[in-house]
N, CA, C and O atoms as a GROMACS GRO file, in nm:
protein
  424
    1UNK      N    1  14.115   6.598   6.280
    1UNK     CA    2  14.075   6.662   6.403
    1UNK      C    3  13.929   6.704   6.394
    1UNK      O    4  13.865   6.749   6.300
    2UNK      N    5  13.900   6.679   6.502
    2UNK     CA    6  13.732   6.703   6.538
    2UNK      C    7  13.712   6.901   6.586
    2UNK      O    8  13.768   6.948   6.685
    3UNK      N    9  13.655   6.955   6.523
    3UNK     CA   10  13.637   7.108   6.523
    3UNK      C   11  13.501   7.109   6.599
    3UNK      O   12  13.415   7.033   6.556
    4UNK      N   13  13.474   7.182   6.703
    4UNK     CA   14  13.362   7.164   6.815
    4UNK      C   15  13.268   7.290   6.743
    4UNK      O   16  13.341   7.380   6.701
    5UNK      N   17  13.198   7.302   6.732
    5UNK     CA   18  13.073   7.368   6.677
    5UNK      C   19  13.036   7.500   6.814
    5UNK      O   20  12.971   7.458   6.910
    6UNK      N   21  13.073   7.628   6.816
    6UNK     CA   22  12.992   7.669   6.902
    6UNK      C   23  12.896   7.775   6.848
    6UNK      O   24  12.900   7.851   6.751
    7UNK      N   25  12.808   7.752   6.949
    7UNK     CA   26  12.642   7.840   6.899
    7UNK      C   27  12.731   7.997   6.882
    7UNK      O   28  12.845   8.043   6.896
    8UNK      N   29  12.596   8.036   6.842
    8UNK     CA   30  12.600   8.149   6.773
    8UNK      C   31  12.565   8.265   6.886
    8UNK      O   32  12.495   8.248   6.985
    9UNK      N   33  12.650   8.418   6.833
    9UNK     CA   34  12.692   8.442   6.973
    9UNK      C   35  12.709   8.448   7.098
    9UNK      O   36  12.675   8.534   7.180
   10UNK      N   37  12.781   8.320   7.113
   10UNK     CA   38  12.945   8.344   7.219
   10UNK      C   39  13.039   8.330   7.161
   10UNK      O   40  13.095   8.220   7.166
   11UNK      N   41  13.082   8.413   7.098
   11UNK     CA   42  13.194   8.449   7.055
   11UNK      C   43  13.266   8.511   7.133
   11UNK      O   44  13.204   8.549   7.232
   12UNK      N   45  13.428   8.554   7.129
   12UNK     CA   46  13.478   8.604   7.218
   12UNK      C   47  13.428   8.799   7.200
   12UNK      O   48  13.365   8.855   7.110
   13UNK      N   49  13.468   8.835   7.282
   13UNK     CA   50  13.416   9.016   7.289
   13UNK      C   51  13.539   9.037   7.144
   13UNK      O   52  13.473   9.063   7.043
   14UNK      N   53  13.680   9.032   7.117
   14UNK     CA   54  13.775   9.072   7.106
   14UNK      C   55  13.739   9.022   6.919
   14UNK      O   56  13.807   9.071   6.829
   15UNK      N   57  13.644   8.939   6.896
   15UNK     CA   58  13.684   8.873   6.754
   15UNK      C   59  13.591   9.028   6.694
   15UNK      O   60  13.612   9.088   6.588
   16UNK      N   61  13.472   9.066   6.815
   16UNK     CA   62  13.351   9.177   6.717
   16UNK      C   63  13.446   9.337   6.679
   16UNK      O   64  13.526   9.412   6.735
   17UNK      N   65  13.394   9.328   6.582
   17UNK     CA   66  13.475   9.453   6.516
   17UNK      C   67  13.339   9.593   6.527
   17UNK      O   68  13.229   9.592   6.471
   18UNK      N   69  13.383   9.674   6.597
   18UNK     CA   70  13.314   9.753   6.671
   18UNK      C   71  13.379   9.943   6.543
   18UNK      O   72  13.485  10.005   6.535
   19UNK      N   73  13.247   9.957   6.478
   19UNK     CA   74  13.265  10.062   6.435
   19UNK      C   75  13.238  10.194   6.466
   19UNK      O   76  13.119  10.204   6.498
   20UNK      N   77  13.303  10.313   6.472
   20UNK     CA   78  13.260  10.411   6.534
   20UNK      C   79  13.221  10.539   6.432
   20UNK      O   80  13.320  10.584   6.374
   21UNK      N   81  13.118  10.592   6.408
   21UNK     CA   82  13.067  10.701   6.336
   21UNK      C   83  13.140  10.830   6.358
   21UNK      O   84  13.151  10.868   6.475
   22UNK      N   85  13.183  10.890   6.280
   22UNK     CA   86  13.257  11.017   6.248
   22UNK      C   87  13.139  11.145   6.285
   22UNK      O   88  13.044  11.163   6.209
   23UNK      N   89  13.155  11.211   6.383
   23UNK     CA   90  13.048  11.328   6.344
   23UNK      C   91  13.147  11.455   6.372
   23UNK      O   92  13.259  11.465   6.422
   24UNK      N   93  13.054  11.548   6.318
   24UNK     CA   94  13.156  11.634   6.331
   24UNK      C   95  13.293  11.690   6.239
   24UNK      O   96  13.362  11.604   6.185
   25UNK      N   97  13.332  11.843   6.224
   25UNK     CA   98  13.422  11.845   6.125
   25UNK      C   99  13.565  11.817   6.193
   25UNK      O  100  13.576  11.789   6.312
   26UNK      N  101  13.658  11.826   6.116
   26UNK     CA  102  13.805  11.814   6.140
   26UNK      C  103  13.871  11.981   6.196
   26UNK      O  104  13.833  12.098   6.181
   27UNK      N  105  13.973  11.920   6.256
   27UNK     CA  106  14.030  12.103   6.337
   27UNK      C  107  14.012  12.204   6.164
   27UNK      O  108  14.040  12.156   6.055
   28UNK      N  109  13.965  12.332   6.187
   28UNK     CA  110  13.919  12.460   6.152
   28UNK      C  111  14.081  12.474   6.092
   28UNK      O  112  14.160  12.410   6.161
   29UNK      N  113  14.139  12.541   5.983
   29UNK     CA  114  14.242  12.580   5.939
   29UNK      C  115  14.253  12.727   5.967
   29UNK      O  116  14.138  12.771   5.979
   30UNK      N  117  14.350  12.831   5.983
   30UNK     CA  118  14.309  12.944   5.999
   30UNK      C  119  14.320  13.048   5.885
   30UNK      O  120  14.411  13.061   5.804
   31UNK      N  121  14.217  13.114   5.898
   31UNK     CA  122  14.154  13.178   5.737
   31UNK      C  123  14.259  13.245   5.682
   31UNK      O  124  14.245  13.252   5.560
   32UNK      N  125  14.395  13.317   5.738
   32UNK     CA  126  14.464  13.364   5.694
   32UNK      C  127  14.607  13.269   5.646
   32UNK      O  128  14.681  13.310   5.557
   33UNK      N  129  14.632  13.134   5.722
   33UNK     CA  130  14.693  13.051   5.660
   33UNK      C  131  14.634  13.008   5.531
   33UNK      O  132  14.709  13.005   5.433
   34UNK      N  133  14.503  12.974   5.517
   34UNK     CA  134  14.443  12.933   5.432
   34UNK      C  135  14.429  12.993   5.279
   34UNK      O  136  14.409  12.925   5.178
   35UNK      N  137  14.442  13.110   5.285
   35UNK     CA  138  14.459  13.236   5.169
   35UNK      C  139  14.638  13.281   5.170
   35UNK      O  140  14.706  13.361   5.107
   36UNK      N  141  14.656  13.207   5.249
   36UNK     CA  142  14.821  13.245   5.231
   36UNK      C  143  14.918  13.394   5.196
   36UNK      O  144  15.011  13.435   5.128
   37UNK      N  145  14.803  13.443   5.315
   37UNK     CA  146  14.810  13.599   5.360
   37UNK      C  147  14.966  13.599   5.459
   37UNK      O  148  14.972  13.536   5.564
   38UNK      N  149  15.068  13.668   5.412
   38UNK     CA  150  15.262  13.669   5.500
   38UNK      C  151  15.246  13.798   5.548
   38UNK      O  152  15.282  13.825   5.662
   39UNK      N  153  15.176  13.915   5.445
   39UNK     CA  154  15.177  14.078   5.580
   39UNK      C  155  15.032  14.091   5.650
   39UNK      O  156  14.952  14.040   5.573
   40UNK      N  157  14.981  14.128   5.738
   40UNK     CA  158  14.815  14.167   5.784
   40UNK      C  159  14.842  14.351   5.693
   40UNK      O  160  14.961  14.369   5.670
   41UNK      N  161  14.788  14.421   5.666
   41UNK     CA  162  14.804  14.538   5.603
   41UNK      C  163  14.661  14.646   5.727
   41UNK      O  164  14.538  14.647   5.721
   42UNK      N  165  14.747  14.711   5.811
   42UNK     CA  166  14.681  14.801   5.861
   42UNK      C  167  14.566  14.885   5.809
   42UNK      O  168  14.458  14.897   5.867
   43UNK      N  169  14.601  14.944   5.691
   43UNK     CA  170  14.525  15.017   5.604
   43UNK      C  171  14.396  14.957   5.504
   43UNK      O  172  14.307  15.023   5.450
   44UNK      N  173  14.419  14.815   5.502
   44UNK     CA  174  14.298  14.765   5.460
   44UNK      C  175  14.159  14.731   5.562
   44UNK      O  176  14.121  14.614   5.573
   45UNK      N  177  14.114  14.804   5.610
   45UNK     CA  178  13.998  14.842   5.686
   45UNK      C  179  13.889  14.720   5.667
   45UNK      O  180  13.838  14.653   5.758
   46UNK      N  181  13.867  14.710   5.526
   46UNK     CA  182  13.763  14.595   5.524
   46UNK      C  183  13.797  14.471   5.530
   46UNK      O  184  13.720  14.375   5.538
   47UNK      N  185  13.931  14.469   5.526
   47UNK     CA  186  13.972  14.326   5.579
   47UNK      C  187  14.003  14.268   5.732
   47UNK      O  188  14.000  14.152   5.771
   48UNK      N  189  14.036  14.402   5.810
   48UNK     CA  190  14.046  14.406   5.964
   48UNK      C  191  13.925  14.413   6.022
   48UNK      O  192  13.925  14.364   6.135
   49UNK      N  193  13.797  14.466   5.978
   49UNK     CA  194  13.677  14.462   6.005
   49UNK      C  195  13.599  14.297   6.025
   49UNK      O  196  13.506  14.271   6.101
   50UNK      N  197  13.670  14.201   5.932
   50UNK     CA  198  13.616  14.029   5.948
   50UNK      C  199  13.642  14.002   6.077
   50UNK      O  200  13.589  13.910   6.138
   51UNK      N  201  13.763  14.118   6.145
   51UNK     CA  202  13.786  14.013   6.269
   51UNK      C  203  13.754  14.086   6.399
   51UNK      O  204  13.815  14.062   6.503
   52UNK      N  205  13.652  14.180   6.389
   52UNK     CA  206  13.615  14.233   6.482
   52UNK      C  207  13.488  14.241   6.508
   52UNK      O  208  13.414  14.261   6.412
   53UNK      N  209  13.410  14.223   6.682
   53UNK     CA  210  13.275  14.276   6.680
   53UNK      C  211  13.250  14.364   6.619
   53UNK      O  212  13.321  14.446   6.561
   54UNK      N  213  13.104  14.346   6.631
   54UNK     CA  214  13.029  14.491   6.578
   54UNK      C  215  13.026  14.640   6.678
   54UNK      O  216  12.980  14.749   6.644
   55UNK      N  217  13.118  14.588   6.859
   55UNK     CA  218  13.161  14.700   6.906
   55UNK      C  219  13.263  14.765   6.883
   55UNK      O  220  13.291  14.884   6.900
   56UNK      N  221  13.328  14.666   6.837
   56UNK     CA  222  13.468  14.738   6.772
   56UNK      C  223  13.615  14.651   6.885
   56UNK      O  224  13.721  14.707   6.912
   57UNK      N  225  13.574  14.505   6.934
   57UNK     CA  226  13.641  14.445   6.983
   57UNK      C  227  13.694  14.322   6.876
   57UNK      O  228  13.635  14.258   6.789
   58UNK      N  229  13.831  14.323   6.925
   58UNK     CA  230  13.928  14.249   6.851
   58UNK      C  231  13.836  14.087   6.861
   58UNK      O  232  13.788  14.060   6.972
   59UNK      N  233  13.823  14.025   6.791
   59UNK     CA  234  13.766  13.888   6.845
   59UNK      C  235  13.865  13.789   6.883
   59UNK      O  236  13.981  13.807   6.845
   60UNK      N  237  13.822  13.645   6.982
   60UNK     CA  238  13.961  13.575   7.004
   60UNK      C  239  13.977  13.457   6.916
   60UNK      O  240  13.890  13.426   6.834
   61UNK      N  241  14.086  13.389   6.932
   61UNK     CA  242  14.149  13.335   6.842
   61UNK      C  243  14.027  13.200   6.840
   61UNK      O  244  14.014  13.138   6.734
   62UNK      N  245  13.951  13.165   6.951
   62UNK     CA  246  13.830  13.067   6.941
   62UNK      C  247  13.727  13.039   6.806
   62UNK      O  248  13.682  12.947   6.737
   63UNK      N  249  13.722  13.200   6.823
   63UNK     CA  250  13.615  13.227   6.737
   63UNK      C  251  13.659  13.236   6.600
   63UNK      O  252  13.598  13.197   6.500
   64UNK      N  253  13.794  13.302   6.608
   64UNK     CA  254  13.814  13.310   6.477
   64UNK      C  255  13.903  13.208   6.381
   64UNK      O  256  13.942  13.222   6.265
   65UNK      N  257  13.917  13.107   6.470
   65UNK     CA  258  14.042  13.029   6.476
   65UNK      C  259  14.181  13.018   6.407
   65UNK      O  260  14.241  12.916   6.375
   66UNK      N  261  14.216  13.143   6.390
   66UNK     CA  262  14.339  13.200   6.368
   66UNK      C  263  14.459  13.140   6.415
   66UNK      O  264  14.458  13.102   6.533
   67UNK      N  265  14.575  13.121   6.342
   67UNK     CA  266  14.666  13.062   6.433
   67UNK      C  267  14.759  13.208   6.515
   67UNK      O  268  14.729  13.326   6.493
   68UNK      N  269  14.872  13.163   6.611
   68UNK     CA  270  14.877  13.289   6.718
   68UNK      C  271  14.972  13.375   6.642
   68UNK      O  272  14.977  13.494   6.673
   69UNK      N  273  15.059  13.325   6.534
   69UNK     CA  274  15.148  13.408   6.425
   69UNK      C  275  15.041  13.513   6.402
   69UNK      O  276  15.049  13.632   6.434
   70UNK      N  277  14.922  13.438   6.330
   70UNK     CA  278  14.837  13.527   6.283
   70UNK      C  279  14.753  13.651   6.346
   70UNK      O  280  14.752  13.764   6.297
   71UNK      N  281  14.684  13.609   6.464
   71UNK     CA  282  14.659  13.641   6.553
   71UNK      C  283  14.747  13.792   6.599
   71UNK      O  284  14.715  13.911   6.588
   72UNK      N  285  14.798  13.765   6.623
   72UNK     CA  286  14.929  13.870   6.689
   72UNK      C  287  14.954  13.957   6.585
   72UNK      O  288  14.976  14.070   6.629
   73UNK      N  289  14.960  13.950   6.441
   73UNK     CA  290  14.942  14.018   6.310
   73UNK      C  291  14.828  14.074   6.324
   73UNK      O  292  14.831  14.184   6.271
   74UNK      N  293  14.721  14.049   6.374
   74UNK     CA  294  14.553  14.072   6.361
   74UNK      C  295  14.538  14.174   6.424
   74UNK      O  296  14.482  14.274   6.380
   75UNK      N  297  14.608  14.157   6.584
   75UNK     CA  298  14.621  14.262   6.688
   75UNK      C  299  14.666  14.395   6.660
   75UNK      O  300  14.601  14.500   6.657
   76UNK      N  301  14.858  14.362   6.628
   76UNK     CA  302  14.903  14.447   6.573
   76UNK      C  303  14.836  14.537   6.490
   76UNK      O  304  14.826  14.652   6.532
   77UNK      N  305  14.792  14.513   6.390
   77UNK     CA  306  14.752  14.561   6.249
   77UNK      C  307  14.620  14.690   6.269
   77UNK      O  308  14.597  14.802   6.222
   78UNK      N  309  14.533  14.566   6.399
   78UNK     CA  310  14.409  14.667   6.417
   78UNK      C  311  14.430  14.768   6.481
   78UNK      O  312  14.360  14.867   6.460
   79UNK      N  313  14.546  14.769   6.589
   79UNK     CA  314  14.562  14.865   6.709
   79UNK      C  315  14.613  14.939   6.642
   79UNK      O  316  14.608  15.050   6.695
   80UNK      N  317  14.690  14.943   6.500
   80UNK     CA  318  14.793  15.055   6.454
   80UNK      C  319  14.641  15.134   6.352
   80UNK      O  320  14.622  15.254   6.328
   81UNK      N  321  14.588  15.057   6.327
   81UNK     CA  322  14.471  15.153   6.251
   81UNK      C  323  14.390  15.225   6.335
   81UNK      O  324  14.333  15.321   6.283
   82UNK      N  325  14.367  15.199   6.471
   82UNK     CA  326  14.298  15.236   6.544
   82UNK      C  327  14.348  15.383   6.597
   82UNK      O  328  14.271  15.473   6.630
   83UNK      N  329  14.524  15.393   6.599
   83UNK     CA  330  14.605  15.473   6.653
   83UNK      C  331  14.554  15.592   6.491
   83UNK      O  332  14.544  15.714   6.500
   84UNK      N  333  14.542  15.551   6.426
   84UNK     CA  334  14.531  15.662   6.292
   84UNK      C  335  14.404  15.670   6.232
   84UNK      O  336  14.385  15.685   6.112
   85UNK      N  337  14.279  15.656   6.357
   85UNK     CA  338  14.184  15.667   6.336
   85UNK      C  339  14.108  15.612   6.203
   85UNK      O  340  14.010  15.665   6.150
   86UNK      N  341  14.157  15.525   6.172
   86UNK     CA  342  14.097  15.462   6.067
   86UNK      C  343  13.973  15.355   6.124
   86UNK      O  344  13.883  15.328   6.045
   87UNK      N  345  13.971  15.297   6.253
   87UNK     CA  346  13.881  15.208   6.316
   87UNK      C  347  13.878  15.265   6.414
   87UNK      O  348  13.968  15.334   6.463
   88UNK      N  349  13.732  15.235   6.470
   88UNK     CA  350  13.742  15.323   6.648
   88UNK      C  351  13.732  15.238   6.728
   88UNK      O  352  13.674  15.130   6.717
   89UNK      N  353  13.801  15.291   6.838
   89UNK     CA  354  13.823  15.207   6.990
   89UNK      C  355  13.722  15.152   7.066
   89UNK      O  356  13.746  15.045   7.122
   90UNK      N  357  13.595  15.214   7.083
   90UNK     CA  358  13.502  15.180   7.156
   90UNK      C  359  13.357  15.194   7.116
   90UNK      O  360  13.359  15.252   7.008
   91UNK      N  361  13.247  15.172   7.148
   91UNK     CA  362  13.142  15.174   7.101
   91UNK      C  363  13.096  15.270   7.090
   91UNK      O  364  13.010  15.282   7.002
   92UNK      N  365  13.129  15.382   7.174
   92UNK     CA  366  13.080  15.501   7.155
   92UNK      C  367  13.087  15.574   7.023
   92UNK      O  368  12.989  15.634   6.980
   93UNK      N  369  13.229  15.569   6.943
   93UNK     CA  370  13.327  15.607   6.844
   93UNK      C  371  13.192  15.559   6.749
   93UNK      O  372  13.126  15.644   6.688
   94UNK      N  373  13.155  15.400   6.742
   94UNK     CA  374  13.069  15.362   6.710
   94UNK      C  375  12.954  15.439   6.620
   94UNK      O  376  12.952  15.461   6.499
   95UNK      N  377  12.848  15.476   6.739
   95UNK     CA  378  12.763  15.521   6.779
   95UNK      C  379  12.764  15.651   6.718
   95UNK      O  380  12.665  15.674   6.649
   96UNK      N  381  12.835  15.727   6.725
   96UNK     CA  382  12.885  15.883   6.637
   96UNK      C  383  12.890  15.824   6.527
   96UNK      O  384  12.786  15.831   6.461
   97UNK      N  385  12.990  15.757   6.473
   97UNK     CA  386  12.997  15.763   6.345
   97UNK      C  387  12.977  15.668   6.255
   97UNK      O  388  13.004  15.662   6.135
   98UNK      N  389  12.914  15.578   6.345
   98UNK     CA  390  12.820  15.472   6.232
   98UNK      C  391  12.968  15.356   6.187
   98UNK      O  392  13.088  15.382   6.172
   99UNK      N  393  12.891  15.229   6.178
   99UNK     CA  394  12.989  15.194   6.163
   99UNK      C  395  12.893  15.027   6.074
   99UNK      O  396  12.799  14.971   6.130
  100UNK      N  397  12.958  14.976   5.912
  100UNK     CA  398  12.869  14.894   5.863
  100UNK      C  399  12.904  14.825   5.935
  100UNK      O  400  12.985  14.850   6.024
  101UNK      N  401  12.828  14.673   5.902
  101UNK     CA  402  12.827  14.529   5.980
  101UNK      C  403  12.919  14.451   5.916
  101UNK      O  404  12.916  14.436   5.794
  102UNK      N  405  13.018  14.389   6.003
  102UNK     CA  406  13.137  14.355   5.935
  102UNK      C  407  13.074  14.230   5.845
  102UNK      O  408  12.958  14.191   5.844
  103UNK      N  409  13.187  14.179   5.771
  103UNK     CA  410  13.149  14.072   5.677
  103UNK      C  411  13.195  13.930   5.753
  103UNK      O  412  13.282  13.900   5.835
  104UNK      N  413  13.110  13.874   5.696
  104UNK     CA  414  13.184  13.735   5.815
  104UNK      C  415  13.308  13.641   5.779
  104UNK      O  416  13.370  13.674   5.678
  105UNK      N  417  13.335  13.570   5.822
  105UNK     CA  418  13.478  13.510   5.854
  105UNK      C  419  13.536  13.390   5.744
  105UNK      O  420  13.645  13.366   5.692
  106UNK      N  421  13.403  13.330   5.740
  106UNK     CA  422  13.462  13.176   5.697
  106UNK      C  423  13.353  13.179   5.562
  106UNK      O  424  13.348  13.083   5.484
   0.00000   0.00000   0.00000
């Protein structure tokens, strides 16, 4: 059999192998799955402090990318320290009594 010669690309679209560049990281794990943290502990202050502004707002799960088990532990944990004055509610609380710069997350 006679094999027909064809020029050089026309090839079909379907034979080109088309590669695509990776940028970018993979989904975020959440820092407390990741350390394989099972209670949040109210009373540890400097550890509830990673997950809050510097006004003294809970941060959201975006930012912190927490999963919502965790999350909901995070809540819990801060609002019960907050109730026993161990963290303050608002910026003002702040503002009186000084408050360091939390440590960051990741």
């Amino acid at each position: 059999m006679v094999q027909e010669e064809k020029p050089e690309g026309t090839e079909a679209p379907q034979a080109e192998v088309k590669r695509r560049r990776v940028t970018g990281r993979g989904r975020r794990m959440c820092p407390l799955c990741a350390e394989q943290i099972t209670v949040v502990d109210y009373k540890n202050i400097s550890f509830l402090r990673r997950f809050m502004t510097e006004r003294g707002r809970i941060e959201s799960r975006r930012k912190l990318h927490t999963c919502a088990k965790h999350q909901r532990a995070l809540a819990r944990a801060i609002k019960r320290a907050r109730h026993l004055a161990l963290l303050p509610f608002t910026a003002d609380h702040i503002r009186e009594m000084g408050w360091p710069s939390p440590t960051p997350v990741g």
